[in-house]
C-alpha positions in Angstrom: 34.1 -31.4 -72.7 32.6 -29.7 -75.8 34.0 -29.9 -79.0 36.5 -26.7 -80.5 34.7 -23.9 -82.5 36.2 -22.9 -86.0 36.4 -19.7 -87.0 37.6 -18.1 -90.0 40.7 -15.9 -89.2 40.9 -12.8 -91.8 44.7 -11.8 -91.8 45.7 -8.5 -93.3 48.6 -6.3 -93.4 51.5 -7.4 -91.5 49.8 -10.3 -90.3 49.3 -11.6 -93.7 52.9 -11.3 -94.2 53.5 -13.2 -90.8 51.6 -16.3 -92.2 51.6 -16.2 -95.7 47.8 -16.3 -96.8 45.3 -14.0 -96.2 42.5 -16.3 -94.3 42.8 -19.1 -92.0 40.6 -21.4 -90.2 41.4 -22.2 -86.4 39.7 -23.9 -83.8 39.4 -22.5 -80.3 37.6 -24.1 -77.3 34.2 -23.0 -76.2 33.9 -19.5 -74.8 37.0 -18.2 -76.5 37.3 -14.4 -77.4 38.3 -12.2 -79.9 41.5 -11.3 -77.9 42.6 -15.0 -77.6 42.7 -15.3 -81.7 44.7 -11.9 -81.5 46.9 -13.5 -79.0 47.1 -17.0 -81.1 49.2 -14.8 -83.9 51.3 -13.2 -81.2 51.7 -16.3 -79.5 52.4 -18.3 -83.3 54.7 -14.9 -84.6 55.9 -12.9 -82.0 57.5 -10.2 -84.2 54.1 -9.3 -84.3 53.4 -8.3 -80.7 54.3 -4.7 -81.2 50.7 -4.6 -83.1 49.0 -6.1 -79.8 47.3 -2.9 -78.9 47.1 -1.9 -81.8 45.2 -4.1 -83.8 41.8 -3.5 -84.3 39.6 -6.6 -84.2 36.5 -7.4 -86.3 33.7 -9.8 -85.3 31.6 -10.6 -88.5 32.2 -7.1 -90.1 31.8 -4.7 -86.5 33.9 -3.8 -84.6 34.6 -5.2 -81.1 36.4 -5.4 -77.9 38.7 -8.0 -77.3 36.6 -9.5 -74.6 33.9 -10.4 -77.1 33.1 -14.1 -77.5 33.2 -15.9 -81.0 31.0 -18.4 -82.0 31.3 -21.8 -84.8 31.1 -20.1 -87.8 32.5 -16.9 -86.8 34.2 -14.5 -89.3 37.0 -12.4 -86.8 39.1 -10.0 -88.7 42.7 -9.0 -87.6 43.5 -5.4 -88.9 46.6 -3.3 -87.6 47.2 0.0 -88.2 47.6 1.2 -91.9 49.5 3.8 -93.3 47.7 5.1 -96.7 49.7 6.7 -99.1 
């Protein structure tokens, strides 16, 4: 079996207030997505699962689909919607 992949998890918004910081690093196996970090915070704080489809997800500053893979090293960014003001 291969070893996990870290990635750094950007949190902002309410999912900064879910955990308290504003970056994490997680480890994931191999061939893990975008969508399953999204669905480690729902998963680890489900108060945020209204903000599942929702959330726009980041891959090393573009935008991507959920079904995109991550890499070691990754950078994935979590960003729900935002109301300006």
């Amino acid at each position: 079996m291969a070893d996990p992949i870290t990635v750094t998890v950007k949190l902002f918004a309410i999912y900064q207030e879910a955990y308290g910081l504003p970056e994490a690093q997680w480890q994931f196996p191999v061939g893990a997505t975008v969508g399953d970090v999204r669905d480690r915070a729902l998963t680890e704080h489900p108060k945020l699962e209204p903000w599942r489809d929702r959330t726009r997800l980041g891959l090393n500053l573009q935008f991507v689909a959920d079904s995109t893979p991550i890499q070691e090293g990754d950078e994935v960014v979590l960003i729900p919607p935002v109301s300006g003001g």
